[in-house]
N, C-alpha and C positions, 0 to 999 in steps of 0.2 A: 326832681322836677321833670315834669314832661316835654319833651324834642319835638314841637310841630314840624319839624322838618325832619325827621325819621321816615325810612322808605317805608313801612306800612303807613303812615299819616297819608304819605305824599300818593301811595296806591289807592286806598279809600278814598282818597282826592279827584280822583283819575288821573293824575299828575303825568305815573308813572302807570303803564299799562299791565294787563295779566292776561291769566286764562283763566276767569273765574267758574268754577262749578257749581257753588250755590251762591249767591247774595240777597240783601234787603236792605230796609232802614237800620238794622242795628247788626248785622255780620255780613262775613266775605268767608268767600273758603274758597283756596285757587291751587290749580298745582305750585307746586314749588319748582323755581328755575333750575333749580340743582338738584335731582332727586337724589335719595338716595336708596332709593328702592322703587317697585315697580311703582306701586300709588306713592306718592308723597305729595300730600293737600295740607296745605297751611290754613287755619281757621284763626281769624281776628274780631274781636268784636268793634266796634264802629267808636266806642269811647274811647276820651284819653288816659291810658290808663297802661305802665309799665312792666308792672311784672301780675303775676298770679293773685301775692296778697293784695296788691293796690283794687285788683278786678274786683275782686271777693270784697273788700274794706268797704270799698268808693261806689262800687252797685247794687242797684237795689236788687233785691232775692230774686223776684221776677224776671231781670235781664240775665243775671248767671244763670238761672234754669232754662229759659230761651236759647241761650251760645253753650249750651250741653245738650240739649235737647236738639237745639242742629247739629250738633257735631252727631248726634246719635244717627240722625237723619240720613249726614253725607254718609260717615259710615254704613247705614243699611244700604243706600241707592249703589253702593261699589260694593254689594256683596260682601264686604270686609266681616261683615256677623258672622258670616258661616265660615270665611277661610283664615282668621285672626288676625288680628292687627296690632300695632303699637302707635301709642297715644305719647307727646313727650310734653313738655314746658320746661324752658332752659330758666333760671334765676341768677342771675346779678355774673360777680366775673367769676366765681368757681364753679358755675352751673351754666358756666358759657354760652349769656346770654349776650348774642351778636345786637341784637336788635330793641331797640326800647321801649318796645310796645308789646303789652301781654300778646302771647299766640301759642299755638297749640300748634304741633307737628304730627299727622295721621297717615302712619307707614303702616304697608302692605301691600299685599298682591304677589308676594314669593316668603319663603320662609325665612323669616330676620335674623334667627337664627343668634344667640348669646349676645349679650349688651358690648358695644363695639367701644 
């Protein structure tokens, strides 16, 4: 069941503030408080919706090609096409998902170098 009080609800809220890089009606994409590399942009789509499959199950085709097609977006606007990047989504507790709302982690801007 979904957490309206989850800190990405409570961000999309403006509850809790950011640094957003792209937004609209249906995403957010912001740095992340904690990088862990040179870019690290968080991308959330604006529904409530917990992990990967719930996004994919619970939206219609046209919003998950919308919150792909931006993530493609922020990626090109930071250059990340041409110097590579890594894309992550954590699931449930052995895929160490801290947070309860699907997102996406888009690292880059130095070389990431083997899965940590």
């Amino acid at each position: 069941m979904y957490d309206d009080n989850n800190i990405f609800a409570k961000i999309i809220r403006k509850e809790i503030p950011c640094k957003p890089v792209y937004e609209d009606e249906k995403v957010l994409f912001f740095n992340d408080v904690n990088p862990k590399a040179t870019i690290h942009i968080l991308g959330v789509p604006k529904n409530s919706v917990i992990n990967l499959r719930e996004f994919i199950s619970n939206t219609d085709k046209d919003t998950v090609k919308y919150f792909f097609d931006k993530t493609l977006e922020v990626i090109k606007n930071f250059d990340l096409d041409k110097s590579g990047y890594r894309l992550i989504t954590n699931d449930g507790k052995n895929g160490n998902q801290e947070i309860p709302h699907f997102h996406i982690h888009i690292l880059g801007g130095e070389n990431l170098g083997g899965l940590r």
